[in-house]
N, C-alpha and C positions, 0 to 999 in steps of 0.2 A: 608370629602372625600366621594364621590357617590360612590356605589358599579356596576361601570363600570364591564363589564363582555367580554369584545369585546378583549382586548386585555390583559396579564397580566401587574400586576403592582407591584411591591414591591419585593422586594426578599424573668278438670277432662276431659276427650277425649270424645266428641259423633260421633254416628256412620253415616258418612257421605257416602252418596249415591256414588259411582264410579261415576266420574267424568269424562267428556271426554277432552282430552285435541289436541291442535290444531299444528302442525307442525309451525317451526317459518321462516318466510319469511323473507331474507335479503334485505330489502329493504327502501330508507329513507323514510318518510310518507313527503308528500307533503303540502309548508306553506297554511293555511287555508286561504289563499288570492290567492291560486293557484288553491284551489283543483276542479276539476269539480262537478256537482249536477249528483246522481246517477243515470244512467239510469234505467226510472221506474218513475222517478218523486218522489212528497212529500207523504211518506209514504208508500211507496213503499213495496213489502212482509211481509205486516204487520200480515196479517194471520196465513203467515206460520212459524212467529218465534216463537220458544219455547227454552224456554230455560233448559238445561239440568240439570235434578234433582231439578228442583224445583216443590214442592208441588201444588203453585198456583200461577197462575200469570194475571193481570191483563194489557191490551197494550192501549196504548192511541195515537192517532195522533193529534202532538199540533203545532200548528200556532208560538211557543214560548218554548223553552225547558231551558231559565236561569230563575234566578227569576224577567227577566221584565216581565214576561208571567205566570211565573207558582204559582207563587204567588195569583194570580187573578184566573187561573184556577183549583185551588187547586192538583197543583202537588207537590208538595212543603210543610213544616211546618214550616213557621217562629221561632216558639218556638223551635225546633233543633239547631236553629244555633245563634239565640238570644246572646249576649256579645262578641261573635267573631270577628268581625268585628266593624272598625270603621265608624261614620257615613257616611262620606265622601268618601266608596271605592267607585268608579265608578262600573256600573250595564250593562256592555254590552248585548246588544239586534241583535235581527237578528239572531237566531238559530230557523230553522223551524225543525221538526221532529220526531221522536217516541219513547215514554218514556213505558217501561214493572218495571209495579210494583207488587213483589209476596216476597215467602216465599220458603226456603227449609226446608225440613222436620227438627223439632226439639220439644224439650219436653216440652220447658220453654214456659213463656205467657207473659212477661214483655212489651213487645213491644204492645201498642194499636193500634196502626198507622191503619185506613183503619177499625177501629171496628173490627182488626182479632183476638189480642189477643192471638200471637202469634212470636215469635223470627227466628232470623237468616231472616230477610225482607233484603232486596233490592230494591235499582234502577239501572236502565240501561238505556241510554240515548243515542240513537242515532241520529245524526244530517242529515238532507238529504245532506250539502256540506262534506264532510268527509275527511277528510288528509290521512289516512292509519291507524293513530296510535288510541291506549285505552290506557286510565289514568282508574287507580283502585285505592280505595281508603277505610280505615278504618275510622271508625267516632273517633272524641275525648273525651276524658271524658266518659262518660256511656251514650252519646247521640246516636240518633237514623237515618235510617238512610242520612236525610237531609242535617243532620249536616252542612259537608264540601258544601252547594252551595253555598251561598256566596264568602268565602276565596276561595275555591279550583274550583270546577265545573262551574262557570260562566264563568271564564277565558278558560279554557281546551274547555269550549264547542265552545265558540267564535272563539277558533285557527283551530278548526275542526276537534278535538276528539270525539270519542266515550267515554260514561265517565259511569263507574258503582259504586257503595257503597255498601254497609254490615254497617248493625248496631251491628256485630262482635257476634253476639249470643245470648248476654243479656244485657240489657238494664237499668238505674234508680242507685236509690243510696244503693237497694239491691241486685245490680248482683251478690254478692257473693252466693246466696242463690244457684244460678247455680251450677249443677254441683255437686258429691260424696264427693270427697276428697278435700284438700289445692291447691290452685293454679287451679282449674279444670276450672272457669270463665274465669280467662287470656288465658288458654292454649287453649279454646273457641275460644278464638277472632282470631290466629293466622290461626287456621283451619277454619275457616269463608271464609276469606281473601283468601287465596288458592284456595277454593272450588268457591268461587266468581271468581277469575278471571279464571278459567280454563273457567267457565262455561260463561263467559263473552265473553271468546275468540270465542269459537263455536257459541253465538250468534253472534258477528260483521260478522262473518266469511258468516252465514244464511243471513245475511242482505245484507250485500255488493258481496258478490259469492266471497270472495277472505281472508283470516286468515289477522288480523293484522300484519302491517310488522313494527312497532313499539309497543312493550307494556310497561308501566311506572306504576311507582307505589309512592302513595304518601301519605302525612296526617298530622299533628299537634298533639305533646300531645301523649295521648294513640296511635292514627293512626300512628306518628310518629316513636313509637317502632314497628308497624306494618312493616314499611316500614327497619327498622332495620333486622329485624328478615325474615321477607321474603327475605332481598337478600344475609343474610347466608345463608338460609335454602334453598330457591328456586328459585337460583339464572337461573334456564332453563327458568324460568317462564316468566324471564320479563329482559327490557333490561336496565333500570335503574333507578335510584327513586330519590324523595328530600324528605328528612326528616325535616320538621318542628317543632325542640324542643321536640322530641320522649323522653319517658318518659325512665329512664333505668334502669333495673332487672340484677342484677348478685349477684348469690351468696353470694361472698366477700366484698361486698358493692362497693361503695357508693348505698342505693336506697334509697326512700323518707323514709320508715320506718327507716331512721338514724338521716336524719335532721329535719323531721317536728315533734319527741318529743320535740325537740332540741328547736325549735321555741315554743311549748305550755308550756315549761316548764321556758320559760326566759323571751318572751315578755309580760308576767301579770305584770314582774315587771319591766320590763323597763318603761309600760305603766303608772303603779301607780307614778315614778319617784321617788327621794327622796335617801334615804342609799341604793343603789345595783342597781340599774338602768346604773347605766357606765359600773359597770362590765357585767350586761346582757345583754346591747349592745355590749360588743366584744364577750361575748358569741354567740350570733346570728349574728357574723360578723365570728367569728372561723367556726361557724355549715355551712358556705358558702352564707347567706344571705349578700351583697356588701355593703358597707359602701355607701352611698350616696340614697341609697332604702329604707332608714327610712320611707319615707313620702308615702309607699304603704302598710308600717306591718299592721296597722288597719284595713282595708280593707282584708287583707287577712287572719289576725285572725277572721273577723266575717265570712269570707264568704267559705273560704278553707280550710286554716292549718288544723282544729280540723274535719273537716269533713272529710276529704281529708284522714288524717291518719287511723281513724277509720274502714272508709271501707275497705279501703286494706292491713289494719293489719288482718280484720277480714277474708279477702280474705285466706290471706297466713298463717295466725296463730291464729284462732279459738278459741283455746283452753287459749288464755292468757287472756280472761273476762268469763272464764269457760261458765257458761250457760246464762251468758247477750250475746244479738247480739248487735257487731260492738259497746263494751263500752259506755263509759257514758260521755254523749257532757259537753265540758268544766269542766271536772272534774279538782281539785284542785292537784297539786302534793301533796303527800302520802297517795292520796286516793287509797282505794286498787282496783288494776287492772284498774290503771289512764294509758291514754294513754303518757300525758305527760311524764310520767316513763317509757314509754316502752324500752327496751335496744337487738335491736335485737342482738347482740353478746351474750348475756346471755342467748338467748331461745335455747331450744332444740334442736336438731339436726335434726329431721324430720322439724323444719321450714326453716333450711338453704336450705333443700332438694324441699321444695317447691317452694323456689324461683327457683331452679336451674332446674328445671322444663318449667319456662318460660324464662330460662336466655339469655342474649345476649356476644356474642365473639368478635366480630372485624372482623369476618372472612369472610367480603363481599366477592361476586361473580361478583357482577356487580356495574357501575361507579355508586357511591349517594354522593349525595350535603349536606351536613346537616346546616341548619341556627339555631340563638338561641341568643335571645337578654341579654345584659348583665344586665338588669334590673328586668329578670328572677326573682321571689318569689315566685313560685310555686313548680318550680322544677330551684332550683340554677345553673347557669350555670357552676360553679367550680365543682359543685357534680354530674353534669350531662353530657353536650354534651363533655367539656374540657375533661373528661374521657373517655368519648367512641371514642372520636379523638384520644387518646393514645391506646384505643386497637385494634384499624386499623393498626394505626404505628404499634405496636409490632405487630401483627397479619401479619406482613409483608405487607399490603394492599392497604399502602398510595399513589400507583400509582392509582386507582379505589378513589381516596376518597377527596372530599374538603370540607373544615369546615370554615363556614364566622360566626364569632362575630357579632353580629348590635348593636352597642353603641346605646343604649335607650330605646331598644327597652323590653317588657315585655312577658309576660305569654299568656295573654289576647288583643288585638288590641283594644278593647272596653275601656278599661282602657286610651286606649288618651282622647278621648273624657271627661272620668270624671278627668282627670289630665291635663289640655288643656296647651301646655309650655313645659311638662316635661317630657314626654315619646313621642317614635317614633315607629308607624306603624311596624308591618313585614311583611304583606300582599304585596307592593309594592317589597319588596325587594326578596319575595316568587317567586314571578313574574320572578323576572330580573334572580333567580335561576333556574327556571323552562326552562325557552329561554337558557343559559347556559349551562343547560344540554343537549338541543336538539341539539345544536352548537355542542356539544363535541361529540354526536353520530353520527352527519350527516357528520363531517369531521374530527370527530379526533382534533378540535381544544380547547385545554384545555382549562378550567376555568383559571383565576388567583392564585396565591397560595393562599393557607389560609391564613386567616388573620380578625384583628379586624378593620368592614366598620367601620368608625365613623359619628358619628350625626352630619348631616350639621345643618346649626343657619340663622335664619332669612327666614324658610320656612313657607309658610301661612299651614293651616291646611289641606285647598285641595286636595294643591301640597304636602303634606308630605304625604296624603294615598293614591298617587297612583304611587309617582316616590320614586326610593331609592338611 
């Protein structure tokens, strides 16, 4: 089954500069195959944009603002967005216009980007043909902030968006170091993100003479719970979002700090095989990793699980490898202060408090799509997106809210390509979410219900990363 969208089918806080923010125009933004070229021509008040509260910024006028252009022109860092994408996404071309790259004030240095050596960086991207609307976006993972141009920004800019990023504050595999207290990193990113699109909005607004009369907000992964959390929190902000596999934080659990011991502590011996390998496999079939996703645990034992848990154990509860940082990689279970052991119901109560810190409700403001492929091993789709679809529901919300399964699909898009056959793309089907959404803003006409897309058969590899 395609996931046709046309019709339904089936039954620590830093101190951030005052920001200025832009009145919201009702108004639909125009398809990017409609929109007129701005009067003023290509690069048009380039001078005069500044963007509000940033420290420093750099403006460039480019012949090319996806990565068929910026790549070559070094606008761009291919290493940002490096395993995201599959080989085969299509690279639309033909955005001429004006890319501002800078910094707002902050304390941390993780970020190199540009030789600054410094955090809270951005891009802004404006296109000379322009629709109305701005897509904002968080990076995923602790990447910087390019990340999203391939998956995310290529397309946006091609429709004739204005498109901005944050690399959410801090950056690498010790953002934890950010920040006083537990949870100070995370609660970083969400203010990032905020402080970005206000000040995103007052730029289109400088650019074009007119405030966007669309704003979206989106991302994958970490960006993903960006996108969660900003349209509880601020929902005036923006008119609606897709969430692509947001990572989820709540108190009570489910978060990864439940299932990924769950995985270090079982697949050594399912691996070894032999006495206790069946049982470890229903065990990491109970912890929410899917029966049929065997043939990806390797892969993600060497390359995420143990890493993955580490750092953001060490984020939210510090204190459980006392004075090692971020544990001891591939520690043996009864090693002391093994991650694999970790049991967050038994810590402390100042770490339940840290999570609930960054935590997520249900309590959207405005319409978000969430996608999340069921071949998920990074962050399981039973212990993730299926959950935060129930506290929309209870949250009363499920009028603002649609959740598509994609049967095959995984963590990583890059992983088709090293699994050729056996997983499906979400990038294509990011897309047909993306269109969906604007569909349901520009007339009110709904998405289809939720529901599980499943994996069409006998698709060449082309056609599978770029149709859904």
């Amino acid at each position: 089954m395609r996931l046709s969208l046309a019709t339904p089918t089936g039954s620590r806080r830093h101190r951030l500069p005052a920001a200025l923010a832009v009145a919201t125009v009702v108004l639909a933004p125009l398809p990017a195959t409609a929109a007129a070229e701005h009067p003023g021509g290509h690069c048009a008040h380039r001078a005069q944009l500044r963007v509000p509260g940033a420290e420093r910024q750099e403006t460039a006028c480019l012949a090319e603002l996806t990565t068929a252009g910026t790549v070559a022109s070094g606008h761009t860092d291919p290493a940002d967005w490096a395993g995201l994408t599959a080989k085969d996404l299509n690279v639309p071309s033909g955005v001429p216009g004006i890319q501002i790259d800078g910094y707002f004030p902050d304390t941390s240095t993780t970020n190199t980007d540009h030789g600054w050596r410094h955090d809270s960086q951005f891009v802004i991207r404006l296109p000379d043909r322009w629709n109305g609307g701005l897509v904002v976006a968080g990076t995923p993972g602790n990447r910087e902030q390019y990340a999203n141009d391939r998956a995310i920004a290529d397309q946006v800019l091609s429709r004739g968006y204005a498109y901005a990023a944050t690399d959410k504050g801090n950056t690498g595999l010790a953002f934890y170091r950010d920040g006083k207290t537990p949870g100070d990193a995370v609660a970083e990113w969400n203010d990032r993100l905020t402080q970005l699109t206000r000040a995103a909005r007052v730029t289109v607004a400088r650019r074009y003479h007119r405030p966007p009369s669309r704003t979206l907000v989106t991302g994958m992964s970490n960006g993903g719970y960006l996108v969660r959390w900003q349209l509880e929190n601020h929902p005036e902000l923006y008119d609606g979002g897709v969430d692509w596999e947001g990572t989820l934080w709540r108190s009570d659990g489910p978060t990864l700090l439940d299932f990924l011991p769950e995985a270090l502590r079982h697949y050594p011996v399912y691996a070894a095989g032999g006495a206790g390998a069946r049982e470890a496999q229903e065990a990491l079939h109970e912890a929410g990793f899917p029966a049929g996703s065997e043939f990806l645990w390797a892969y993600h034992h060497q390359v995420y699980w143990d890493l993955t848990q580490r750092i953001y154990r060490e984020e939210i509860d510090p204190g459980f490898d006392g004075a090692t940082e971020a544990g001891t990689p591939y520690c043996a279970t009864g090693t002391p202060a093994c991650d694999a052991d970790y049991d967050y119901t038994a810590r402390p109560q100042e770490v339940r408090q840290a999570v609930a810190r960054i935590a997520l409700t249900g309590r959207i403001g405005k319409p978000l799509i969430t996608l999340h492929g069921t071949l998920d091993v990074l962050l399981p789709i039973s212990q993730d997106s299926d959950v935060y679809a129930r506290m929309v529901r209870d949250s009363g919300r499920s009028g603002l809210y649609r959740y598509y399964r994609i049967e095959g699909g995984t963590h990583t898009d890059a992983l088709v390509d090293l699994f050729p056959g056996r997983l499906r793309p979400l990038a294509p089907c990011y897309r047909t979410a993306f269109r969906a959404l604007e569909r349901w803003l520009d007339t009110d006409r709904r998405p289809p219900a939720s529901r599980t897309v499943a994996q069409p058969t006998g698709t060449d590899a082309a056609t599978a990363a770029n149709d859904c």
